[in-house]
PAZAPA-4460 file (N, C-alpha, C; in steps of 0.05 Angstrom, whole numbers, plus 32768, in hexadecimal, padded with zeros to 4 digits):
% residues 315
    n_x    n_y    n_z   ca_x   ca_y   ca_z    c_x    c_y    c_z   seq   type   mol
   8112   837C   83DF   812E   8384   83E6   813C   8392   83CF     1      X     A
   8137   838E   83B3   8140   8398   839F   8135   83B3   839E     2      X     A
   8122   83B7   83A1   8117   83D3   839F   8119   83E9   83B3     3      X     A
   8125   83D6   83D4   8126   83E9   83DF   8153   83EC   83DD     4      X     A
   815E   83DA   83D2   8177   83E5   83CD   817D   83F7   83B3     5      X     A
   816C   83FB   83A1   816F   8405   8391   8161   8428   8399     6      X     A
   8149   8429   83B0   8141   8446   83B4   815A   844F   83C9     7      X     A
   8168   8438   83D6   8184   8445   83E6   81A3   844D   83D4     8      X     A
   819E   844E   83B3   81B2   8451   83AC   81BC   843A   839F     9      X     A
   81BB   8423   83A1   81C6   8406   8398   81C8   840C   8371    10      X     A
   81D2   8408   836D   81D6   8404   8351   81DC   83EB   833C    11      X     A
   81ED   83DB   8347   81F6   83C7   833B   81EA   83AE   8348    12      X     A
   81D5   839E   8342   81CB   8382   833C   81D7   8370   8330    13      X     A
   81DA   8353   8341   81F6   8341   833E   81E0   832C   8346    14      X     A
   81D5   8316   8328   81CB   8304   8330   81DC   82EE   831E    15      X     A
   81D2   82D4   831A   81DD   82B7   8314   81C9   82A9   8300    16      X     A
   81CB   8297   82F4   81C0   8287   82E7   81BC   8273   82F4    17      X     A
   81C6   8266   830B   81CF   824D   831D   81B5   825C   833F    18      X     A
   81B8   826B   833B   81B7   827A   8359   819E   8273   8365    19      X     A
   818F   8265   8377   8173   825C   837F   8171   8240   8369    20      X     A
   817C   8237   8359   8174   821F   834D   8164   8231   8334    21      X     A
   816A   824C   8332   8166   8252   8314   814D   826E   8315    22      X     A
   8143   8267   832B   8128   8279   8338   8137   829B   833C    23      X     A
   8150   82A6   8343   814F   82B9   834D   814A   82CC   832F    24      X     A
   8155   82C7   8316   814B   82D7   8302   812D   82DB   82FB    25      X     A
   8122   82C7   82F8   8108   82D2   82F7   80F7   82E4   8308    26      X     A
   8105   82E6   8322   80FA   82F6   8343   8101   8309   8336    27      X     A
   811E   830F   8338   812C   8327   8332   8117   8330   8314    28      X     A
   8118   8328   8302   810B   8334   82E3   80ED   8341   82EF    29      X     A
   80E4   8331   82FC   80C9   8341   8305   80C6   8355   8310    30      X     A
   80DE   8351   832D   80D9   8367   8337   80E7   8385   8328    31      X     A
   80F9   8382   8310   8107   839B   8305   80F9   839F   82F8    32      X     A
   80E8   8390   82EB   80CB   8397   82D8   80AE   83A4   82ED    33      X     A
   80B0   83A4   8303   809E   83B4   830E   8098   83D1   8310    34      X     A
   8086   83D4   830D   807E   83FD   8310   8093   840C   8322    35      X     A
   8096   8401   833E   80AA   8411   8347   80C6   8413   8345    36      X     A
   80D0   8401   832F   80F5   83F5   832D   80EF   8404   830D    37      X     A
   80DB   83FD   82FD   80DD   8408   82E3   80E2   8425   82DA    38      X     A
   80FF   8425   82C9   8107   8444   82CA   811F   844A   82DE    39      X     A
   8129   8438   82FB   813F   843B   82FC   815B   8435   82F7    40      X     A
   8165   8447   82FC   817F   8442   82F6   818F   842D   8303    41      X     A
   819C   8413   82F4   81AF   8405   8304   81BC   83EB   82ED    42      X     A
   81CD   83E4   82F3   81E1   83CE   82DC   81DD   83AC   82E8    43      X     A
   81D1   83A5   82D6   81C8   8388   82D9   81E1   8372   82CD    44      X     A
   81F1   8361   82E5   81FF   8353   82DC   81FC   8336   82DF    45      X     A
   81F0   8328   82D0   81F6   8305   82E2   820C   82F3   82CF    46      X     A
   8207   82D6   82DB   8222   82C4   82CF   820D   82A7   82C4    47      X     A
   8225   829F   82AF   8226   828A   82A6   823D   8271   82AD    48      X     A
   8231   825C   82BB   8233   8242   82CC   823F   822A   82AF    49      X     A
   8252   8224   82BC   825C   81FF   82B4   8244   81F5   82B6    50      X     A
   823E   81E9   82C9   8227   81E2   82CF   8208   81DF   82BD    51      X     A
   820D   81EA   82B1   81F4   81FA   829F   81F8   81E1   8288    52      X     A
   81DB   81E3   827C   81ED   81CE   8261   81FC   81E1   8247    53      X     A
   8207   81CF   823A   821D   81D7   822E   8237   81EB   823E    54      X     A
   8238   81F0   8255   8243   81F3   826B   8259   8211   8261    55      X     A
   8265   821E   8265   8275   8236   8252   827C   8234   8238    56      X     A
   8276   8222   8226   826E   821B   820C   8270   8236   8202    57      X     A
   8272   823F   81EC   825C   8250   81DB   823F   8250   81DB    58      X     A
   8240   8237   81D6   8220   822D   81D1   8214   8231   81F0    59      X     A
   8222   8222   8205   8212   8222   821F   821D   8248   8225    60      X     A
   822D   824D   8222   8228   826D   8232   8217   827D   821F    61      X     A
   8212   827A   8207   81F2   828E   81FC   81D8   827C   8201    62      X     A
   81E0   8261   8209   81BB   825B   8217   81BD   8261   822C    63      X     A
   81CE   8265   823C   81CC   8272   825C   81C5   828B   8256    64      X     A
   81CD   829D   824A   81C3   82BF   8244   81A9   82C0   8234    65      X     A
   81AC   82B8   822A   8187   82B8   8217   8179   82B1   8231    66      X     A
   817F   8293   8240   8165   8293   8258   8167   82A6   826E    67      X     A
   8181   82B1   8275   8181   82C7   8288   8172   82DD   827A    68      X     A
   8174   82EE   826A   816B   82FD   825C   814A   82FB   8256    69      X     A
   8142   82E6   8256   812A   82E1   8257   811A   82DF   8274    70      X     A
   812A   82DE   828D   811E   82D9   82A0   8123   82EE   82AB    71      X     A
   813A   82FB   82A5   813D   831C   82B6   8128   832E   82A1    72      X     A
   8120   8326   828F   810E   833B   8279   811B   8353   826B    73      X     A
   8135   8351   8264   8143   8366   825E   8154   835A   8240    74      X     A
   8155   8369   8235   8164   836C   821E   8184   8368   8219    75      X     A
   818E   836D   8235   81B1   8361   822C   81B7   8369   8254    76      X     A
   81CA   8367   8259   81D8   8369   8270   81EE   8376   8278    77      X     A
   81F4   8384   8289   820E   8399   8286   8229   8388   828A    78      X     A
   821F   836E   829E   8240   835F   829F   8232   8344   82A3    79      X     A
   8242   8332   8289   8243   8315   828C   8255   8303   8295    80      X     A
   8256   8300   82B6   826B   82ED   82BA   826E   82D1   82B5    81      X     A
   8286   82CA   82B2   828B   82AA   82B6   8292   82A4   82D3    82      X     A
   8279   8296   82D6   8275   828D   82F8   8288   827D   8303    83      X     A
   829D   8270   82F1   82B0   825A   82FB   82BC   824E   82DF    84      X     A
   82DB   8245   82E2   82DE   8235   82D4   82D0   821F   82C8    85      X     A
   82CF   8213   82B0   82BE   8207   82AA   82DB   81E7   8299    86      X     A
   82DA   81D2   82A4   82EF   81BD   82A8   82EA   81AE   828D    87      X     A
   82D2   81B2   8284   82C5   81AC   8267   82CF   81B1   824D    88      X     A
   82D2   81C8   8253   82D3   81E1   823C   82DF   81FB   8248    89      X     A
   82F4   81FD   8225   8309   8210   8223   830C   822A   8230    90      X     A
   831A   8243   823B   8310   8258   8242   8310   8269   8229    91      X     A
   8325   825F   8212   8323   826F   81FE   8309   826C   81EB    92      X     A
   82F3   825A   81EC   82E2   8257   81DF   82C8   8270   81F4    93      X     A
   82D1   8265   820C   82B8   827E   821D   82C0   8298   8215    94      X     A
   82D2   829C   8217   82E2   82C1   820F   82D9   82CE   81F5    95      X     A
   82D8   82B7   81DD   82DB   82C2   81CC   82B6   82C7   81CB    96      X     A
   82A0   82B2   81D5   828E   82B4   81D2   827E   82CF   81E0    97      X     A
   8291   82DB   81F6   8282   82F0   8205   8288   8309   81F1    98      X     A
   829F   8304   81E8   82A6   831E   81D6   828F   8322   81C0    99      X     A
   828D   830A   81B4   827E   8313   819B   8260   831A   81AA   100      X     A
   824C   830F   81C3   823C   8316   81D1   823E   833D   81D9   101      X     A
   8254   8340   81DF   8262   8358   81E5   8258   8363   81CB   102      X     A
   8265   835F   81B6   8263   836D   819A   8244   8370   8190   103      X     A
   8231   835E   8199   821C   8354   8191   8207   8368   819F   104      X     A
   820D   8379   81B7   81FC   8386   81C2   81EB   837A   81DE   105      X     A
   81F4   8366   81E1   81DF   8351   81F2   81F5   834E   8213   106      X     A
   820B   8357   8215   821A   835E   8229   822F   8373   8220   107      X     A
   822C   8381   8240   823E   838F   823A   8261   8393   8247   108      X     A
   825E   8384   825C   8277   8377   8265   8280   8367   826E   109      X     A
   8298   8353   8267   8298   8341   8278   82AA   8342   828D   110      X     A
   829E   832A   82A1   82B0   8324   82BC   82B2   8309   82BC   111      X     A
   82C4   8300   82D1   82CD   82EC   82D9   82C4   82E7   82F6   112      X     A
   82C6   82C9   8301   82C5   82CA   831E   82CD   82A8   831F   113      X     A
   82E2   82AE   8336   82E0   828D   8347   82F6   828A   833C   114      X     A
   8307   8299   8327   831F   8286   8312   8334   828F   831B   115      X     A
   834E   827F   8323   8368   828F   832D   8379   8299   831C   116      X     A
   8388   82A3   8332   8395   82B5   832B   839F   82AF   8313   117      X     A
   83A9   8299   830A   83B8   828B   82F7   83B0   8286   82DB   118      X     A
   8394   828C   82DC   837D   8287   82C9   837A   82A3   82C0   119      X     A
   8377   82B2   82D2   836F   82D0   82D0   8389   82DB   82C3   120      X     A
   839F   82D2   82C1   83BE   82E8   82B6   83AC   82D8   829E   121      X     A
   83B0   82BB   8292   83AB   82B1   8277   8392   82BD   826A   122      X     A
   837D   82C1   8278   835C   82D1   826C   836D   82EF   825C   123      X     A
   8375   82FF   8274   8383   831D   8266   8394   8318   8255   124      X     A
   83A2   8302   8260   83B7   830C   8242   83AC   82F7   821D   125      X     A
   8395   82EC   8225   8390   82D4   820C   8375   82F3   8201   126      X     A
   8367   8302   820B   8352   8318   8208   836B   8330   81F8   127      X     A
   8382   8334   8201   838E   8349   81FC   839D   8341   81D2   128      X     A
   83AB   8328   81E3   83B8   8311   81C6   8399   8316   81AF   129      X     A
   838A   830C   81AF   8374   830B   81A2   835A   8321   819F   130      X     A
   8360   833C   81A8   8355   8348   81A3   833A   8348   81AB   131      X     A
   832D   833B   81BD   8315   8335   81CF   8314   8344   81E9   132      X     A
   82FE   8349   81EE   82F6   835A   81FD   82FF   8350   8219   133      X     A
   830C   8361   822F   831F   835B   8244   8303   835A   8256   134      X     A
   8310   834B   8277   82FD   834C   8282   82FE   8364   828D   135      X     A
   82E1   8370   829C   82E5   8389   82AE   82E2   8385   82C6   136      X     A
   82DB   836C   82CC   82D4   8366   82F3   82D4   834C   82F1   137      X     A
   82E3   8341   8313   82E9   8329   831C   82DD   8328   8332   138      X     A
   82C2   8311   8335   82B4   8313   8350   82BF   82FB   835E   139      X     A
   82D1   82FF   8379   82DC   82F0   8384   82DB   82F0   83A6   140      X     A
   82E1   82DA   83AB   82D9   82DE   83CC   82ED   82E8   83D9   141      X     A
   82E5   82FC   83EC   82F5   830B   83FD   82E6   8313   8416   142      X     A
   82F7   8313   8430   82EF   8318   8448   8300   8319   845C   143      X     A
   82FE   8324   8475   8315   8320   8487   8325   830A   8490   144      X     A
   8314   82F2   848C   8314   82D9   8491   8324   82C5   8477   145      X     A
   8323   82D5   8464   8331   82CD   844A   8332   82E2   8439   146      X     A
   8356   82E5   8437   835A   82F5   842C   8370   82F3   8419   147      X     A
   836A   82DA   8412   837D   82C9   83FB   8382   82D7   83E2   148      X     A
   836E   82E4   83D8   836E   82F0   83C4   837E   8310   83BD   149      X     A
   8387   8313   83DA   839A   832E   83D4   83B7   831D   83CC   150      X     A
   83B8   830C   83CF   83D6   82FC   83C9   83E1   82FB   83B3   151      X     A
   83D1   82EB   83A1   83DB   82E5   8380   83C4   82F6   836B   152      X     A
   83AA   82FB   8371   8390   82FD   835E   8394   8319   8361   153      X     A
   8392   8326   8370   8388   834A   8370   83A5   834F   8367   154      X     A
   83B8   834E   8367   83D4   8354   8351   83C8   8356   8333   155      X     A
   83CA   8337   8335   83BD   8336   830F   83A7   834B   830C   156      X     A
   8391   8354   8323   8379   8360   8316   8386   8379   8316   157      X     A
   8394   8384   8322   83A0   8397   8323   83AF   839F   8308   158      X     A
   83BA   8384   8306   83D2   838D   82F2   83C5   8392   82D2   159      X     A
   83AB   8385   82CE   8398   8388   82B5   8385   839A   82B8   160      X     A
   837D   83B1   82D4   8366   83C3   82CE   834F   83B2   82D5   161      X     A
   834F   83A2   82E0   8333   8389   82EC   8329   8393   8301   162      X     A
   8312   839C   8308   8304   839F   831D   8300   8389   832A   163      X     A
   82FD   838F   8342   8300   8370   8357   82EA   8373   8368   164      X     A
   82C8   8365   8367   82C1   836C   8379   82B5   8347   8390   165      X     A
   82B9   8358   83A3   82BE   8343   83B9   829E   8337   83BA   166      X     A
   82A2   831A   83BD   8280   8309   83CF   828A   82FA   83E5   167      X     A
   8272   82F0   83F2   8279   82E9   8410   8287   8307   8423   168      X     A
   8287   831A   8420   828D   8330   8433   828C   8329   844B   169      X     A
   8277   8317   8459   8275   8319   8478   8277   82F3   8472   170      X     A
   8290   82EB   8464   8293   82D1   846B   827C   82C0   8467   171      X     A
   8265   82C4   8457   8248   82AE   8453   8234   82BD   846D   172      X     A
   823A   82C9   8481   8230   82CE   8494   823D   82CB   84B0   173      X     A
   8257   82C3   84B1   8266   82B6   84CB   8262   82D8   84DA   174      X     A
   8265   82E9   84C6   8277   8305   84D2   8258   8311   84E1   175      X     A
   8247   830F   84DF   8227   8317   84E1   8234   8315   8501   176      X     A
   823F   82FD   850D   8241   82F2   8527   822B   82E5   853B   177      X     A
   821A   82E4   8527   8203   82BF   8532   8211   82B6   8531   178      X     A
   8221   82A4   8524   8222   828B   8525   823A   8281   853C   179      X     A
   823D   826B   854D   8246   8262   855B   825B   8252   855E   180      X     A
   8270   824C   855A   8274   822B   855A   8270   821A   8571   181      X     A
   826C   8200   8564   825C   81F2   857C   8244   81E9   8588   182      X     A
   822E   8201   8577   8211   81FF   8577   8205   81F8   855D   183      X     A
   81F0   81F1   855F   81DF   81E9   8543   81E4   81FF   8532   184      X     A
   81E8   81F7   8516   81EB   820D   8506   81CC   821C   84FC   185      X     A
   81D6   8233   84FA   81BA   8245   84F6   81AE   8243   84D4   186      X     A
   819B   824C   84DA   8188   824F   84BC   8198   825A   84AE   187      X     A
   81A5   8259   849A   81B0   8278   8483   81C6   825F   846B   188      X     A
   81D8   826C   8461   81EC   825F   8453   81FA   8248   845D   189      X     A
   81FF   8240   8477   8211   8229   847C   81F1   8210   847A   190      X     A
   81DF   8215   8484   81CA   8201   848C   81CC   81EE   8477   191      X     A
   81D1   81D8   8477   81DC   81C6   846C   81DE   81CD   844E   192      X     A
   81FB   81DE   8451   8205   81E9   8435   8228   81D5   842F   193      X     A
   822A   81C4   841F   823D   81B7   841C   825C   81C5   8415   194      X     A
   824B   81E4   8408   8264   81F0   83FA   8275   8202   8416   195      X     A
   8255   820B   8424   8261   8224   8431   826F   820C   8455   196      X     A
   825B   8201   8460   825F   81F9   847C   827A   81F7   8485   197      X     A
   8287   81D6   8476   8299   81D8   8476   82BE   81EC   8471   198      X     A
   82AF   8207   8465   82C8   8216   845B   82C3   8228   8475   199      X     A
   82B1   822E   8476   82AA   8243   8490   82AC   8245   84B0   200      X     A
   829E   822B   84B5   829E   821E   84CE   82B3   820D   84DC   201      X     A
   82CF   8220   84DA   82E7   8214   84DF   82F0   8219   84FD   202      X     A
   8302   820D   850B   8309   8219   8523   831B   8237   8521   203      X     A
   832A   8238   8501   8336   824D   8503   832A   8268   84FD   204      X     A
   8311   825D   84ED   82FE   827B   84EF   82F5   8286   8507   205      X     A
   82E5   826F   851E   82DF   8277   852B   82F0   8285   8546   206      X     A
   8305   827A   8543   831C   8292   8554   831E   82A3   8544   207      X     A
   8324   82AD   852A   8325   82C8   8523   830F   82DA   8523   208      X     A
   82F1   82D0   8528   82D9   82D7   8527   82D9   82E4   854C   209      X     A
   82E6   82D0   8563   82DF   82DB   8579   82F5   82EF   8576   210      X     A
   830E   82F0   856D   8328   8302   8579   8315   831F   8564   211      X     A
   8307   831E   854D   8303   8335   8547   82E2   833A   8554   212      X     A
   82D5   8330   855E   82BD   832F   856D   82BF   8340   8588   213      X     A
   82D9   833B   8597   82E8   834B   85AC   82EF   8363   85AC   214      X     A
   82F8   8362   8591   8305   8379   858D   82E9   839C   858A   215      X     A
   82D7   8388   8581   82C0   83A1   8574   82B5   839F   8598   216      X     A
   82B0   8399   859B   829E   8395   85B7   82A8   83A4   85C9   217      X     A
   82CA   83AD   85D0   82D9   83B1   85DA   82D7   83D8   85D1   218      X     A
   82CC   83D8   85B5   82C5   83F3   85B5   82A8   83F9   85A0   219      X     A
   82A3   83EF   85AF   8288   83F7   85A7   8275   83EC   858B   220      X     A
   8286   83E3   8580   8284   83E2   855E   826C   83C5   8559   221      X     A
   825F   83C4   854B   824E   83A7   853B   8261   839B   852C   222      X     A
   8261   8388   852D   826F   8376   851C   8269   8379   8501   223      X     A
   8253   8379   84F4   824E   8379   84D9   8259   8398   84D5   224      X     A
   8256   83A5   84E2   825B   83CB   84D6   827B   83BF   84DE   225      X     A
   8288   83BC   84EE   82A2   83BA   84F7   82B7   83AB   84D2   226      X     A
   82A0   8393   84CB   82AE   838A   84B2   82AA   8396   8498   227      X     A
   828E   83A9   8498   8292   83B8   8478   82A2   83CE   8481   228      X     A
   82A6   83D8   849B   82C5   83EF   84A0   82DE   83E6   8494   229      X     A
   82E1   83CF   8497   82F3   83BC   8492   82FB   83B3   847C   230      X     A
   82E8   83B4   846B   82E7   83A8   8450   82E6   83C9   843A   231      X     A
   82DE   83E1   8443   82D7   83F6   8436   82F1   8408   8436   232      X     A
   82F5   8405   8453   830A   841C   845C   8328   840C   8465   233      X     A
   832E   83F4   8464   8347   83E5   8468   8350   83CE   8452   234      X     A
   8339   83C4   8444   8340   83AA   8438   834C   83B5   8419   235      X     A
   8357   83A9   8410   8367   83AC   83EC   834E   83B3   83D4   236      X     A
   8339   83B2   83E4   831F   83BF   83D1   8328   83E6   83C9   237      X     A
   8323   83E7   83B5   832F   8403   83AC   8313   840A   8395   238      X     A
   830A   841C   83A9   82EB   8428   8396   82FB   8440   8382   239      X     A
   8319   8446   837F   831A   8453   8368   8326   8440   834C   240      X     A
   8325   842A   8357   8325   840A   8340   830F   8405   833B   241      X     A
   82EF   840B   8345   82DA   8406   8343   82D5   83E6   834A   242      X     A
   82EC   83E4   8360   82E5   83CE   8372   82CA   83D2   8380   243      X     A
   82B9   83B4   838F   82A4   83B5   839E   82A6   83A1   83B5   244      X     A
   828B   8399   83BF   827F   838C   83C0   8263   837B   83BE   245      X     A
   825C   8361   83C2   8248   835F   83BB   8232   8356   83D6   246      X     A
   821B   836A   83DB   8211   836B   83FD   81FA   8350   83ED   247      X     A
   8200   833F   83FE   81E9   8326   8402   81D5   8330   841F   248      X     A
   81BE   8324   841D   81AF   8320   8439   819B   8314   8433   249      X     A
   8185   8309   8448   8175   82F4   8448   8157   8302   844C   250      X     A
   8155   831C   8448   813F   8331   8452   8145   8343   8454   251      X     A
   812F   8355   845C   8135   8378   845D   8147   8386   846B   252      X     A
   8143   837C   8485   815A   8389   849D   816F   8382   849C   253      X     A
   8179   836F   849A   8192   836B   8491   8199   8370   8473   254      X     A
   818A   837C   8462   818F   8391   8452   8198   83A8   8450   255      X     A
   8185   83AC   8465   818D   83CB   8472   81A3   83C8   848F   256      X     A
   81AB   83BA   849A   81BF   83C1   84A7   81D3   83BD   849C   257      X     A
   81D3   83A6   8480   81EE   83B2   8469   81F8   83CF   845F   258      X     A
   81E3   83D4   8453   81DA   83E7   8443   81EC   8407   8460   259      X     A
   81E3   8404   847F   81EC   841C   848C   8200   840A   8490   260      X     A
   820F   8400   848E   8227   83EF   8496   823A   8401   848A   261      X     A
   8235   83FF   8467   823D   8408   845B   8246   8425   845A   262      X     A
   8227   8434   845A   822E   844F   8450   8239   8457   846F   263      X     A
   823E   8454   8489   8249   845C   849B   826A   844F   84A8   264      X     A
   826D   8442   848C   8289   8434   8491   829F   844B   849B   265      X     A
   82AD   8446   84A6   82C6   8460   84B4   82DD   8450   84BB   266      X     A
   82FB   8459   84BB   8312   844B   84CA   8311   8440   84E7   267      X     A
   8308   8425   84E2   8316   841B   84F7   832F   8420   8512   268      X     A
   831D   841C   8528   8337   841A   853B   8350   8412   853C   269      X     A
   8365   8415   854A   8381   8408   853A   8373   83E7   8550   270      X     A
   836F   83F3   8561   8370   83CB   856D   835D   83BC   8561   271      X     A
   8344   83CB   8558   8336   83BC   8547   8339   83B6   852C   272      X     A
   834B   83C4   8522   835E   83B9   8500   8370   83A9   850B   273      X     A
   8377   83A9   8521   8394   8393   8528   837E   837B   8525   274      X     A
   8370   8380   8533   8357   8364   853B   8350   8352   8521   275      X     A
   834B   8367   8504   8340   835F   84F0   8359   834B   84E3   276      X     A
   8373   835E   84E4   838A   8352   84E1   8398   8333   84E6   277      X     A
   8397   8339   8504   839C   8324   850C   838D   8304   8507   278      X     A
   836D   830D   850A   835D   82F9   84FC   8361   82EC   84DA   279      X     A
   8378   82F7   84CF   837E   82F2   84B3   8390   82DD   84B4   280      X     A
   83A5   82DF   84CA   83B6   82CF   84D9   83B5   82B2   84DD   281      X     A
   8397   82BE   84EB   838E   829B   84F8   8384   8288   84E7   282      X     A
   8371   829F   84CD   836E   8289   84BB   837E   8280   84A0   283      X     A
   838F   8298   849E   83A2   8293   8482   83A4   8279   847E   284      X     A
   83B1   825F   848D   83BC   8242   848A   83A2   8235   8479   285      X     A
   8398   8239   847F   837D   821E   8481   8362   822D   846D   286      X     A
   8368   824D   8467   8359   825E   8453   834D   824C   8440   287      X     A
   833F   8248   8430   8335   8236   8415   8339   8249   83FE   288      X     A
   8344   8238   83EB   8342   824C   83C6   8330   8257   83CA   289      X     A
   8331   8274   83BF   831F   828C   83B0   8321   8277   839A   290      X     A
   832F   8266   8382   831D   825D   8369   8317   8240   8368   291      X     A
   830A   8241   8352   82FA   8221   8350   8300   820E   833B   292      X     A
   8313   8200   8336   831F   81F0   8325   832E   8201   8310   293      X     A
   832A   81FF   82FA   8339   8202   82DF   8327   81FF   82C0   294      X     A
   8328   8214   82AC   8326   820D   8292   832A   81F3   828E   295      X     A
   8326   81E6   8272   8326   81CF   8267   8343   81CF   825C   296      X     A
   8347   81ED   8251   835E   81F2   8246   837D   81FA   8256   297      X     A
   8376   81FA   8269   8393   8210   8281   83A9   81FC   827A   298      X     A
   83BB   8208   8278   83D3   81EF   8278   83D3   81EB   828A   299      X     A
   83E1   81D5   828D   83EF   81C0   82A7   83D6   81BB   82BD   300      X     A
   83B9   81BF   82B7   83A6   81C8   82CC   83AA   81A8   82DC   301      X     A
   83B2   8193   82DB   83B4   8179   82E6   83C8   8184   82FB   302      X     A
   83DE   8191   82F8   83EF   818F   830E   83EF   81A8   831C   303      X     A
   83D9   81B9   8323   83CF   81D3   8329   83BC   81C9   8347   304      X     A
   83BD   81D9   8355   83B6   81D6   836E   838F   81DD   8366   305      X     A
   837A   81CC   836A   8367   81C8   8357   834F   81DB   8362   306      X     A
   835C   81F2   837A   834A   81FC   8385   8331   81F7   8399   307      X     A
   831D   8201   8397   830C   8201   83A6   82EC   81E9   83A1   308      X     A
   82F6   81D1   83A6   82D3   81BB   83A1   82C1   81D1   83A1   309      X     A
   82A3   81CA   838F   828D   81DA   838D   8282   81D5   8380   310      X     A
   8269   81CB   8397   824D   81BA   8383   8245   81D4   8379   311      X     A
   8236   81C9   8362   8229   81D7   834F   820A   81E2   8365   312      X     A
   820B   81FB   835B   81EB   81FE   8362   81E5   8206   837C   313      X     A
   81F8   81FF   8391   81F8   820C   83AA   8200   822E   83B1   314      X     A
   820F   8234   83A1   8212   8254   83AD   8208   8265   83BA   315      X     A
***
């Protein structure tokens, strides 16, 4: 699948240290080390996990890069994110450690993901105070179904030059439109996933899932092409910010019906943007945090609304 998004154009590779239980870097290093990937062009970014030992440490975020680095087979990385707050340890100790990494040759940008809005004004302005390298991208969840993050977070990214690029695009898979409520849940991300089932498999998704399900059907449209229209040509994503997204799938074809999803995205119908709209409606109340706890350091983080639970290791 890497090789055939990369002969369609794909450029930017977004893997994890956490991601498969640790397995997807070494996949990925092999297959960019193969005869037919070797020589092209594209920007390799993954993250460093709490989770991890020594957890956003200094110490634990350069043994997370030395083993990423060693399992992707590459020499440094174009963007090092911090996968999540880390409740352990400082954010000013991770910041300062990406910078000197930054300085060091071994990354070349950093990002953020999962941290709110609230965290994100303190990162820009403690990088700007101290002369450390600012972030350039915030990978955060966004979708029709949750769209929390145009509220308080895409301001701040806005207001610092932060690229914002979106995961979960099609909701974990709800937007695909398998899934049911009411029937056995299918093989993919919810199948007994603790992080995703519960946030997904709500009664209020699934009315905003049929009211915009109606709406495409009603003219013609696929649901999956109906939401990267949606997300390309209507949502607060701005490709002259060098906003994105990030296309997940479980195999080839649904690789490739991302992949034409994409490059055939066009404006929406007005009843079928009302549709997408309205479905924002149904779930706004009951939406879950875009972030995941707090630094060790955030002030007041005890009387802060604590975000989004998230086992380690499931993503």
């Amino acid at each position: 699948m890497t090789r055939r998004f990369l002969a369609a154009g794909g450029r930017e590779i977004d893997t994890a240290r956490i991601y498969s239980g640790g397995d997807t870097e070494p996949m990925l290093g092999e297959v960019l080390r193969s005869p037919e990937v070797r020589g092209a062009a594209y920007r390799l970014a993954t993250k460093a996990h709490p989770s991890q030992p020594g957890g956003l440490s200094a110490t634990g975020i350069r043994a997370q890069l030395k083993a990423s680095l060693e399992a992707l087979r590459a020499e440094r990385v174009d963007v090092l994110y911090l996968h999540q707050p880390d409740p352990e340890h400082n954010l000013t100790e991770s910041l300062a450690c990406v910078h000197s990494l930054i300085e060091e040759g071994k990354v070349g940008q950093l990002g953020l993901s999962n941290y709110s809005a609230l965290e994100m004004e303190r990162c820009c302005s403690l990088c700007e105070a101290e002369g450390w390298t600012r972030p350039s991208f915030f990978q955060g969840l966004y979708n029709p179904l949750n769209r929390m993050a145009e509220e308080e977070l895409l301001p701040v990214l806005r207001r610092h030059e932060v690229s914002f690029i979106a995961f979960n695009p099609l909701a974990a898979g709800l937007l695909t439109g398998k899934h049911h409520q009411g029937t056995e849940v299918m093989p993919g991300r919810f199948k007994g996933n603790p992080n995703y089932l519960p946030r997904f498999y709500t009664d209020a998704n699934f009315k905003a899932l049929a009211k915009i399900r109606e709406a495409c059907e009603a003219h013609g449209l696929p649901l999956v092409a109906a939401t990267y229209a949606w997300l390309l040509r209507h949502s607060r994503l701005d490709a002259g910010l060098r906003d994105g997204l990030l296309l997940g799938c479980s195999g080839e074809a649904q690789l490739e019906e991302n992949l034409a999803a994409c490059r055939s995205a066009e404006e929406l119908p007005a009843e079928v943007l009302a549709a997408f709209n309205g479905a924002w409606d149904l779930c706004r109340e009951g939406a879950f945090p875009y972030w995941r706890s707090y630094s060790k350091d955030q002030p007041g983080r005890e009387s802060l609304h604590p975000g989004a639970s998230y086992e380690a290791g499931k993503k």
